[in-house]
N, C-alpha and C positions, 0 to 999 in steps of 0.2 A: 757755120751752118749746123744745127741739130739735126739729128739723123734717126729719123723716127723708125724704131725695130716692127718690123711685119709680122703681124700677129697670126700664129697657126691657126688654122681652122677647127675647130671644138671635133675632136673624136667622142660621137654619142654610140659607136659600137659596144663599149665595157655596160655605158649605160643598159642598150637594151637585151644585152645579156643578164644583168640582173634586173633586168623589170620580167624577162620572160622567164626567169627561176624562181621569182614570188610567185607570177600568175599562176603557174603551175602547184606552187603551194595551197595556194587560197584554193584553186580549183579542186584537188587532193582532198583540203579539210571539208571542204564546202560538203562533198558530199556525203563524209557520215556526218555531219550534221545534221544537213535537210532528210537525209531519212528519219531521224527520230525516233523510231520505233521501241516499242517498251517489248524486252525480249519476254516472250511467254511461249511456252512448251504446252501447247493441248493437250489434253487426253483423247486415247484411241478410242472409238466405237466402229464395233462393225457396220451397227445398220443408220447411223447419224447422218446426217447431210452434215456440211461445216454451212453457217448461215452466214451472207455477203454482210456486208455492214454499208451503212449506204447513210447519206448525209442526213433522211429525217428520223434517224433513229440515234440516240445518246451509245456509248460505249463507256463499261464499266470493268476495270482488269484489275487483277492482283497479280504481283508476280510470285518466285519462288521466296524470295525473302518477304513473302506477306506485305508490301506496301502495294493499297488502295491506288487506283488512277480513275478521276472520273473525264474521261474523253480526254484522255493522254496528259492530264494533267492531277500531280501527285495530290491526294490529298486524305486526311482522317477518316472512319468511317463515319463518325457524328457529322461530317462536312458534306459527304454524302449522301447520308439520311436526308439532311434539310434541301438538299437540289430535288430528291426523289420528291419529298413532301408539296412540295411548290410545283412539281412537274404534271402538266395533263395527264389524268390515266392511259388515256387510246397512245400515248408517245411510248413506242417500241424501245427496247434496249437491250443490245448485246452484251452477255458474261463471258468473259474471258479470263477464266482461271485458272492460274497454268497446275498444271500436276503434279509438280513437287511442293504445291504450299500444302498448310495444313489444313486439313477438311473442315476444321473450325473457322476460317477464314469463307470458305462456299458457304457454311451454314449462316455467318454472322451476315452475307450478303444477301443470301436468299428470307432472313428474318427480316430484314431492312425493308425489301420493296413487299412481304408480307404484311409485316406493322402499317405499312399505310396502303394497303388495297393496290396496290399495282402489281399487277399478274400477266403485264406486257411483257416478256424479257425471253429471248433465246440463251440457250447455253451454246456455245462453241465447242467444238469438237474437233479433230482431225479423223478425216476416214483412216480405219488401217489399214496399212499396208502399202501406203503413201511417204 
């Protein structure tokens, strides 16, 4: 007579110990991800509002190392010129230019939506003292 060996029952405890050590990972990374944020250091004014940015309005930042963002994503100033060129006048846009680039960098942006007639655009500020 063969004598058939009785099979242990599968321990999935190790398993869901490391499924919940990844999940914890991916959650961890997940969130500086999804924030995204291109870091920029305002400038202080005393008497400035900071203006919201709100979906129908375009966003345009440089940060301290002078790379161009046009609504969070990196790109030339010539690559932005031509979005600016193509874009309605009456369509708003927020400057976001942090304070440690160089003032030629504000100037090069602020010539941009001059060159082609667009005079929609707030500057960004921090109140100080904030």
């Amino acid at each position: 007579m063969i004598e058939i060996p009785k099979k242990e029952p599968l321990n999935i405890v190790p398993f869901i110990d490391i499924m919940l050590v990844l999940l914890a990972m991916v959650l961890s990374i997940s969130t500086f991800i999804a924030k995204g944020e291109i870091s920029i250091e305002l400038p202080k004014s005393k008497t400035a509002t900071t203006p919201q940015q709100t979906n129908e309005q375009r966003l345009v930042q440089v940060d301290a190392e002078g790379a161009f963002f046009w609504d969070g994503e990196k790109m030339s100033i010539d690559e932005i010129g031509e979005l600016v060129a193509r874009m309605p006048q009456e369509e708003r846009v927020l400057l976001r230019i942090d304070k440690n680039s160089k003032f030629d960098h504000f100037i090069q942006v602020i010539d941009l939506f001059k060159a082609h007639n667009h005079e929609n655009f707030s500057i960004a500020t921090e109140k100080e003292g904030h």
